[in-house]
DSSP file (Angstrom, degrees, kcal/mol; ACC not computed):
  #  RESIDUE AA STRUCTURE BP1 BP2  ACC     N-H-->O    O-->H-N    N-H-->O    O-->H-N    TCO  KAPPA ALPHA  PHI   PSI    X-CA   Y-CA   Z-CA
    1    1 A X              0   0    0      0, 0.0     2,-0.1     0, 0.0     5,-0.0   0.000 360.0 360.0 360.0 125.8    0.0    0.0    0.0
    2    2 A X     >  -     0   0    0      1,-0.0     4,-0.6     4,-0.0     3,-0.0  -0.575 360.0 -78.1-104.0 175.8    1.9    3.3   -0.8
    3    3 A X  H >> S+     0   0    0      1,-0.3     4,-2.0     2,-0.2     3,-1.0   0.809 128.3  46.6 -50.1 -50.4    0.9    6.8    0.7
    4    4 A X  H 3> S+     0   0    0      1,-0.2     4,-0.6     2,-0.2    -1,-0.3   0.507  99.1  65.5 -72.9  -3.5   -2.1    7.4   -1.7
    5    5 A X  H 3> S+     0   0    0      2,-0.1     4,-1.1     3,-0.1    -1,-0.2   0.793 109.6  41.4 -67.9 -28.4   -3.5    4.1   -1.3
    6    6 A X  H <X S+     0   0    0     -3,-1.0     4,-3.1    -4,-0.6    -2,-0.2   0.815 112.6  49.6 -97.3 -42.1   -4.1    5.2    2.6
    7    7 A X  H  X S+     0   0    0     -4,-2.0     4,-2.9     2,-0.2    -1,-0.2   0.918 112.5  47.6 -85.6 -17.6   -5.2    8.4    2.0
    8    8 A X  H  X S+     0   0    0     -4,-0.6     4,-2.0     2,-0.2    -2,-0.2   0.983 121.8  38.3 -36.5 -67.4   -7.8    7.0   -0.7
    9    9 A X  H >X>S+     0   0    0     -4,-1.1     4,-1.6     2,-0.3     3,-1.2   0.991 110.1  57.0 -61.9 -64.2   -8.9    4.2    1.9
   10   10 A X  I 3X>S+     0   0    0     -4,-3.1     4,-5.0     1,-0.3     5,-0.6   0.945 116.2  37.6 -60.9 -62.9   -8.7    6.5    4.8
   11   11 A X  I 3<>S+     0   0    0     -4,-2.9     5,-1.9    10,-0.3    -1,-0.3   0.700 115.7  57.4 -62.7  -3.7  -11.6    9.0    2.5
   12   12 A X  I <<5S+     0   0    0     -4,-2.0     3,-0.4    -3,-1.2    -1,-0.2   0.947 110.4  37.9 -46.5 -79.3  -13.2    6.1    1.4
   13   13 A X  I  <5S+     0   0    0     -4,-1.6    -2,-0.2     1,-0.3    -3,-0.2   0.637 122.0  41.1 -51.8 -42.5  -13.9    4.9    4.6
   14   14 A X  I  <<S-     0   0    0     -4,-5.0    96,-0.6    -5,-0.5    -1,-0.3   0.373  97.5-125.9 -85.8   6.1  -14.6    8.0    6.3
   15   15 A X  I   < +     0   0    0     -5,-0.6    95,-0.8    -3,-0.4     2,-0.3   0.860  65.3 123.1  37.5  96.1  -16.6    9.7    3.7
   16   16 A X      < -     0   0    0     -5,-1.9    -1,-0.2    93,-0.1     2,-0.1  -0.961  67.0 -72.4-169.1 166.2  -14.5   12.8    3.6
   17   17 A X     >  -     0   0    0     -2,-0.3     4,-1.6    -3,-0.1     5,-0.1  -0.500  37.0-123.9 -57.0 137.1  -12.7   14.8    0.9
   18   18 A X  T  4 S+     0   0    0      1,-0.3     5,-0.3     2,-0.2    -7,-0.2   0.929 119.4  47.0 -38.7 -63.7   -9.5   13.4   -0.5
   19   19 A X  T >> S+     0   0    0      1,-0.3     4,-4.2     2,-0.2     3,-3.2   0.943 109.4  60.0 -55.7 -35.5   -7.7   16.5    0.3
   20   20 A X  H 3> S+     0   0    0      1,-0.3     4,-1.4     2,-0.2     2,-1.1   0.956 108.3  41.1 -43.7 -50.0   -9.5   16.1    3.9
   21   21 A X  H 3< S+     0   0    0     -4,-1.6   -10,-0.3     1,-0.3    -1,-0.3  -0.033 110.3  58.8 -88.3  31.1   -7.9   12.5    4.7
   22   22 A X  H <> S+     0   0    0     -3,-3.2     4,-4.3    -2,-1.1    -1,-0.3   0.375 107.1  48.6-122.5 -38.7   -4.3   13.6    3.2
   23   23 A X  H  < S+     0   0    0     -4,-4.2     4,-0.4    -5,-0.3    -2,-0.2   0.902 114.1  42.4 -42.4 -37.8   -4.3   16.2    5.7
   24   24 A X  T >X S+     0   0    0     -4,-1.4     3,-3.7    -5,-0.3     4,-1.1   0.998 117.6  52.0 -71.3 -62.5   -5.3   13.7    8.5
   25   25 A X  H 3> S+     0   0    0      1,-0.3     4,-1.2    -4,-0.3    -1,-0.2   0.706 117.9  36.2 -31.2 -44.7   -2.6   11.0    6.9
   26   26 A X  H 3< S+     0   0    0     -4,-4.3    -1,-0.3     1,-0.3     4,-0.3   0.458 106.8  53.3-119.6  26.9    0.0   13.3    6.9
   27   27 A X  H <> S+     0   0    0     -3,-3.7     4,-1.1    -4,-0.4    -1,-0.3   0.366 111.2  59.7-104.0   1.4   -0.1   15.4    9.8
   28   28 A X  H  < S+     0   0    0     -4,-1.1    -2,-0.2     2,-0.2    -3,-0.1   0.795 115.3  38.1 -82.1 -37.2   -0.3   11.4   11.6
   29   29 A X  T >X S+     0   0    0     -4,-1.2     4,-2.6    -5,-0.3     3,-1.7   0.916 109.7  53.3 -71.5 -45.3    3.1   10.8   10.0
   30   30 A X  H 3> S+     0   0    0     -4,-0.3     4,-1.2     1,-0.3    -1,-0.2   0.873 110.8  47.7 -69.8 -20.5    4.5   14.0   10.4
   31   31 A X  H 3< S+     0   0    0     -4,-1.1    -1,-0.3     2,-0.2    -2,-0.2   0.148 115.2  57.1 -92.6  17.8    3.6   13.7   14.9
   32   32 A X  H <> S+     0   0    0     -3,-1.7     4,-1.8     3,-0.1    -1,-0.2   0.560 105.5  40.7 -73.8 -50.5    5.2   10.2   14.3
   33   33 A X  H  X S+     0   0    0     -4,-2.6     4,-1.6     2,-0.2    -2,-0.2   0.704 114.7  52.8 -85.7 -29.1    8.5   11.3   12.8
   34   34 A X  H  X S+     0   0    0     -4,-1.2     4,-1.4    -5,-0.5     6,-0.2   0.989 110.6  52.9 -75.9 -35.4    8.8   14.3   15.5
   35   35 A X  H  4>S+     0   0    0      1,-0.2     5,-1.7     2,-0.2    -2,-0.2   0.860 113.9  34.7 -64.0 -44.4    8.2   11.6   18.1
   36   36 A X  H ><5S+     0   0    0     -4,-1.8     3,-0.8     3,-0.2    -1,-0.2   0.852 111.2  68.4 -87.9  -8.4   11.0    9.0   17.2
   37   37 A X  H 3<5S+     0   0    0     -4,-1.6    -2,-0.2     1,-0.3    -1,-0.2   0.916 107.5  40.7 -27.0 -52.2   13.2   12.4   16.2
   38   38 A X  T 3<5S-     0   0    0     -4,-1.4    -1,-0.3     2,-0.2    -2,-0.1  -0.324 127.2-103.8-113.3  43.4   13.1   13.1   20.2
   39   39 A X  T < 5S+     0   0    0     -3,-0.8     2,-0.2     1,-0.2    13,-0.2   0.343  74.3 136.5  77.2  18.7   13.7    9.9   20.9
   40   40 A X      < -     0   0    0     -5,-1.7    -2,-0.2    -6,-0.2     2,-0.2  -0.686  45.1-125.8-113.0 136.2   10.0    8.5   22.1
   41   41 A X        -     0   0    0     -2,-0.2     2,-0.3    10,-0.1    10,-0.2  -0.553  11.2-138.4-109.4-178.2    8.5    5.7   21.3
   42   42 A X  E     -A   50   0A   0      8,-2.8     8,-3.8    -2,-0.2     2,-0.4  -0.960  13.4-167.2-139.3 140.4    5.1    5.1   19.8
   43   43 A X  E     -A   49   0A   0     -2,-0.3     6,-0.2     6,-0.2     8,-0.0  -0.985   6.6-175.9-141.8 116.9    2.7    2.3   20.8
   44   44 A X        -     0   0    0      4,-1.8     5,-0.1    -2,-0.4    38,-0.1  -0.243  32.2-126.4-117.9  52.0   -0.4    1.3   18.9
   45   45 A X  S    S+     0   0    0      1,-0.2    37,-0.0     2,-0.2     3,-0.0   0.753  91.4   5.0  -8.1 139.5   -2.4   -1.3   20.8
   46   46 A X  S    S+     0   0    0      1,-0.2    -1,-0.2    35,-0.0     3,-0.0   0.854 127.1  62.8  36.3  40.0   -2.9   -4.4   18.4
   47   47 A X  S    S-     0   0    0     33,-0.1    35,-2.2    37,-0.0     2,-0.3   0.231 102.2 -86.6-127.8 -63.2   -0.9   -3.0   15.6
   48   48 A X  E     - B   0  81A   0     33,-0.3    -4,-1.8    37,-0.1     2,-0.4  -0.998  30.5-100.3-177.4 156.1    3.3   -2.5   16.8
   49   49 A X  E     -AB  43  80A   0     31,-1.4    31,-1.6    -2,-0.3     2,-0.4  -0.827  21.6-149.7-108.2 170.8    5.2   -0.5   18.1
   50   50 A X  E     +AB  42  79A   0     -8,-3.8    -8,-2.8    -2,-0.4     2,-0.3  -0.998  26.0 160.2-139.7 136.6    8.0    2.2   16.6
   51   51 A X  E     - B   0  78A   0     27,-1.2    27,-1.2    -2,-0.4     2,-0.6  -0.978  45.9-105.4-161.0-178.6   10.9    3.1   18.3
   52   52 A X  E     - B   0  77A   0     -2,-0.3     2,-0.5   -13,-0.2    25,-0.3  -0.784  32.4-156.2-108.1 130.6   14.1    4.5   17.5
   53   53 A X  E     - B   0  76A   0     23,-4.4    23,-1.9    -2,-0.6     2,-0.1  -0.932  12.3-139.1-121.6 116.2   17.4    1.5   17.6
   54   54 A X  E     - B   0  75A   0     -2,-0.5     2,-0.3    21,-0.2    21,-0.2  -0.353  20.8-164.2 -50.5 116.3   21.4    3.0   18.2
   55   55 A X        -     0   0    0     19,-1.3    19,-0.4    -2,-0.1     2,-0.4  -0.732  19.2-128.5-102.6 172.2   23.9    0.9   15.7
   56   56 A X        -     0   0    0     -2,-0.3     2,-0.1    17,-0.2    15,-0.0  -0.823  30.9 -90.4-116.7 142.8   27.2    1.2   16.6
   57   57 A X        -     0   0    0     -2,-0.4     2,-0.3    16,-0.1    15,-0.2  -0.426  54.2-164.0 -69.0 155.8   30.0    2.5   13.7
   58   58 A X  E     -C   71   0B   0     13,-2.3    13,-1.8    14,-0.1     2,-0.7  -0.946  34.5-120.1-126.6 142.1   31.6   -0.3   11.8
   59   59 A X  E     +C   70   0B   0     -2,-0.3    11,-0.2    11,-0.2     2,-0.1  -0.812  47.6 174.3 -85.0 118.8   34.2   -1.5    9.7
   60   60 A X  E     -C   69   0B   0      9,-1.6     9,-3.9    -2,-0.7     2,-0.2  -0.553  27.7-109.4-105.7 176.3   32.3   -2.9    6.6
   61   61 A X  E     -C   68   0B   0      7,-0.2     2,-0.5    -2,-0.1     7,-0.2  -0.352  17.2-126.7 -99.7-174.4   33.4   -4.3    3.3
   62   62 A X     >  -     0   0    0      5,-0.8     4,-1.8    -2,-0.2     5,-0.0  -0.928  27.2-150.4 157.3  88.6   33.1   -2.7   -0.3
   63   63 A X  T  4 S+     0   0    0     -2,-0.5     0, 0.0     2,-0.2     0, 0.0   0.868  91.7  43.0 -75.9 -36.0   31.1   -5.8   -2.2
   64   64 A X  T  4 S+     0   0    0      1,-0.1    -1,-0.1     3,-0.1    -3,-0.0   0.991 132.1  15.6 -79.8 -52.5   32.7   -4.9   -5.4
   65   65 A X  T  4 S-     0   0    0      2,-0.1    -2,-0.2     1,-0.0    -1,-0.1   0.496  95.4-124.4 -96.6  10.7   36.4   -4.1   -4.6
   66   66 A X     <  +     0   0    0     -4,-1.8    -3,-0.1     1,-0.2    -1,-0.0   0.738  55.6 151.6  81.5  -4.5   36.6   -5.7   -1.1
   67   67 A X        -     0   0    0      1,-0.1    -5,-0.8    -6,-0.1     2,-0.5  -0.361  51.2-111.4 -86.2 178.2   37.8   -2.6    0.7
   68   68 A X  E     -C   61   0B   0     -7,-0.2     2,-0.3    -3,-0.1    -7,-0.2  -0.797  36.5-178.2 -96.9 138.9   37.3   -1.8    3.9
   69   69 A X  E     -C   60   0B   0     -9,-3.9    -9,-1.6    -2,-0.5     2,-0.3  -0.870  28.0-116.6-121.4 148.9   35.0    1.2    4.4
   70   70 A X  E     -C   59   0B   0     -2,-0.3     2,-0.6   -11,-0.2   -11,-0.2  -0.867  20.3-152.3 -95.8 137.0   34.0    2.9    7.9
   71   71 A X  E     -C   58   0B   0    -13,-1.8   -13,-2.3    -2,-0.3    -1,-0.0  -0.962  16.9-133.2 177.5  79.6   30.4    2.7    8.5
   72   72 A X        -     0   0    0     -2,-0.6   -14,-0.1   -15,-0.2   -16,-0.1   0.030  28.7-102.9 -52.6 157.9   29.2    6.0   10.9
   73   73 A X        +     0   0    0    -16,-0.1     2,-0.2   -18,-0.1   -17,-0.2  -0.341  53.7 165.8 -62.1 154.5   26.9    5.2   14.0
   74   74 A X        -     0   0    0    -19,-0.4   -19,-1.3    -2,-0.1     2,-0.8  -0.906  40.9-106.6-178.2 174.8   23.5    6.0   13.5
   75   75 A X  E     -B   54   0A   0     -2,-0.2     2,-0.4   -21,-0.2   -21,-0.2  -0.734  32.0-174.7-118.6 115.3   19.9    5.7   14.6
   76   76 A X  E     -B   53   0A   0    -23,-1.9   -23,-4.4    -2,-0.8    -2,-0.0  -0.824  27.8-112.0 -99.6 133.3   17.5    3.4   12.5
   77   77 A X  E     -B   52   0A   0     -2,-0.4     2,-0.3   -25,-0.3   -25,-0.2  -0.188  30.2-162.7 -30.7 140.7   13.4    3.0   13.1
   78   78 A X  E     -B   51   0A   0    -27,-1.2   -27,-1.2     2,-0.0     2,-0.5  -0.879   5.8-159.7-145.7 111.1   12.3   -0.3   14.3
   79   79 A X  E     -B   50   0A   0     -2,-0.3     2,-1.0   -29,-0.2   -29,-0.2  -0.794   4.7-166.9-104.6 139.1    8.8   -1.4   14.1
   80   80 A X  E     -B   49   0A   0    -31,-1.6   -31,-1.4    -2,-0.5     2,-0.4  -0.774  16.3-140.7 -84.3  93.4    7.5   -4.3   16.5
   81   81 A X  E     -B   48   0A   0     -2,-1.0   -33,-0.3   -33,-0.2     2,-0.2  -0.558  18.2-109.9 -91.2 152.6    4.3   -5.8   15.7
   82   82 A X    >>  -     0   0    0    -35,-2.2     4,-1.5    -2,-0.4     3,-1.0  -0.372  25.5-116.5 -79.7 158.0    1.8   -6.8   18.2
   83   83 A X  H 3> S+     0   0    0      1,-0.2     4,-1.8     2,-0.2    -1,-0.1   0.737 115.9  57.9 -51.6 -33.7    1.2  -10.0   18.7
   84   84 A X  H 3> S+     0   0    0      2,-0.2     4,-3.2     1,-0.2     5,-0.2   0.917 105.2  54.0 -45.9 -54.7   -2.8   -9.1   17.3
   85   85 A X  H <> S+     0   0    0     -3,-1.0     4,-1.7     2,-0.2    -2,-0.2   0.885 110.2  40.9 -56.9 -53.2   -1.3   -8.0   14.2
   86   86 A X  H >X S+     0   0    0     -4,-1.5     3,-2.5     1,-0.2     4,-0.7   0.937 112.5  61.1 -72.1 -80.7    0.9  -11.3   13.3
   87   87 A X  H 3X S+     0   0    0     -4,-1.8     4,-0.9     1,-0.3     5,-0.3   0.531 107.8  36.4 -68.9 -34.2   -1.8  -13.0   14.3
   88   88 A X  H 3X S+     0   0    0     -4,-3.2     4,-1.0     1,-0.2    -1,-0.3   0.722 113.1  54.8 -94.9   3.7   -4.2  -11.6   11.7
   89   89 A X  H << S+     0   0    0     -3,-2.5    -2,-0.2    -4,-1.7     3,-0.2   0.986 111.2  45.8 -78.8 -57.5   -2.0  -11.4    9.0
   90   90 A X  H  < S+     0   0    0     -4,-0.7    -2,-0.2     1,-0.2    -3,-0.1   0.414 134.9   7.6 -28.2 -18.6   -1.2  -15.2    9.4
   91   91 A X  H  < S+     0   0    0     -4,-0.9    -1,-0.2    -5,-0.2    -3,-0.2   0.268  95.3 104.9-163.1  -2.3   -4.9  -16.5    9.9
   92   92 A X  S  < S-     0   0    0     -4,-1.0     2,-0.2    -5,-0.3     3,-0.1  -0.359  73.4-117.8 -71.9 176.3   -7.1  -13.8    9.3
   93   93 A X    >   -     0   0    0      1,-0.1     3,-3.1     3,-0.0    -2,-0.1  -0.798  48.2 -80.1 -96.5 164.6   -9.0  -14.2    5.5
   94   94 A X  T 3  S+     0   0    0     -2,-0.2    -1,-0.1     1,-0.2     3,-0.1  -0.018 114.5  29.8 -54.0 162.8   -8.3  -11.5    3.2
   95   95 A X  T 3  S+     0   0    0      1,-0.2     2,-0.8    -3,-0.1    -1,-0.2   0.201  85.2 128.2  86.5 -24.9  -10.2   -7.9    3.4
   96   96 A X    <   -     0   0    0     -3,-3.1    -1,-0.2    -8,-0.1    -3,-0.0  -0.676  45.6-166.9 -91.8  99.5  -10.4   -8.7    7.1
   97   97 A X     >  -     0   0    0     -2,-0.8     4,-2.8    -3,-0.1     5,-0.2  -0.003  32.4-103.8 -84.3 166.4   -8.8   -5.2    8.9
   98   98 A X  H  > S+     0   0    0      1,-0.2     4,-1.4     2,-0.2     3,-0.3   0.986 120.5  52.4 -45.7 -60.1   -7.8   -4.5   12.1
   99   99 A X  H  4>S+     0   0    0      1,-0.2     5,-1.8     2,-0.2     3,-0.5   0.894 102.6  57.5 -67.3 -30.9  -10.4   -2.7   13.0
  100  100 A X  H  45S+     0   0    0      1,-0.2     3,-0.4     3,-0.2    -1,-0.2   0.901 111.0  48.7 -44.0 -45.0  -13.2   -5.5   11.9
  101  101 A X  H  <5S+     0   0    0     -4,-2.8    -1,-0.2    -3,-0.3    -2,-0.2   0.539 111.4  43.9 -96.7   7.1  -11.6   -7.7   14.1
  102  102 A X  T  <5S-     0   0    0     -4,-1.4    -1,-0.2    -3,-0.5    -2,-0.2   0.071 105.0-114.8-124.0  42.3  -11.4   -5.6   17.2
  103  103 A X  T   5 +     0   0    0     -3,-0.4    -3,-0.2    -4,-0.2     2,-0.2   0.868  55.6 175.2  23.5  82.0  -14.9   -4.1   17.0
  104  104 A X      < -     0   0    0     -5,-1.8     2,-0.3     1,-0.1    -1,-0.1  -0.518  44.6 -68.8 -93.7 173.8  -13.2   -0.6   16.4
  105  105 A X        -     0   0    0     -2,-0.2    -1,-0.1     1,-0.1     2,-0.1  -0.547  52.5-113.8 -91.0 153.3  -15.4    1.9   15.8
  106  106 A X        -     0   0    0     -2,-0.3    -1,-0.1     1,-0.2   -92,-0.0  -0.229  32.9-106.0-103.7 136.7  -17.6    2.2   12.4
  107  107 A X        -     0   0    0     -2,-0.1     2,-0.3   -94,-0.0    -1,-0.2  -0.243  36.9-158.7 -52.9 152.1  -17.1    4.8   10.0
  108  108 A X        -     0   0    0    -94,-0.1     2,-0.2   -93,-0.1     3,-0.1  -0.968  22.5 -99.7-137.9 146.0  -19.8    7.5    9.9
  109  109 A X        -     0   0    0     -2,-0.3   -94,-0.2     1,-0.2   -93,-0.1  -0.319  44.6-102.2 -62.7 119.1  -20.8    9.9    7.3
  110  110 A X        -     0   0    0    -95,-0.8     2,-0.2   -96,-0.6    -1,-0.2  -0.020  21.4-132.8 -59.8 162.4  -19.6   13.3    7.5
  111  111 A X              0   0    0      1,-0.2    -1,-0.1    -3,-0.1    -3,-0.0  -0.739 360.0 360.0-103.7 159.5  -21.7   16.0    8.6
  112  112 A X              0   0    0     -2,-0.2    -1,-0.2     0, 0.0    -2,-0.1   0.332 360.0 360.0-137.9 360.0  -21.3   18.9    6.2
């Protein structure tokens, strides 16, 4: 699913304006990225977590000539999923969302 598959689905689903549900999409992303930025992790009951993982510098190789190259410290994303989440991806049937199977609450039509 890329970024305009979500915000599609997301105004689908809510019955709202495209533009509305790119706003929602990507001001969700953007209080995501400021949160593992500052070092805080982010917890989404039955889906994963994201949190932010220290690598240590390295000496790596070169795959084409073999050298050795130095390989800076640096901090990579790491997402967890919850245990809900493998579970319905392994055994759920297709079409069947998170929220379907954790009686989340049902989209409603916008008021305009």
């Amino acid at each position: 699913m890329t970024r305009a598959n979500l915000i599609e689905e997301v105004s689908h689903n809510l019955q709202i304006t495209r533009k509305e549900s790119e706003i929602i999409v990507e001001a969700i992303f953007e209080s995501m990225v400021r949160s593992l930025r500052a070092g805080d992790k982010i917890e989404i009951r039955g889906f994963g977590s994201f949190r932010v993982r220290d690598r240590r510098g390295r000496i790596g190789r070169n795959p084409k000539t073999g050298e050795q190259v130095t390989v800076q410290a640096r901090r990579v994303p790491y997402f967890k999923p919850a245990k809900e989440l493998r579970d319905l991806v392994n055994h759920a049937t297709p079409g069947a969302g998170l929220a379907a199977s954790a009686g989340a609450l049902e989209s409603k039509p916008a008021v305009s």
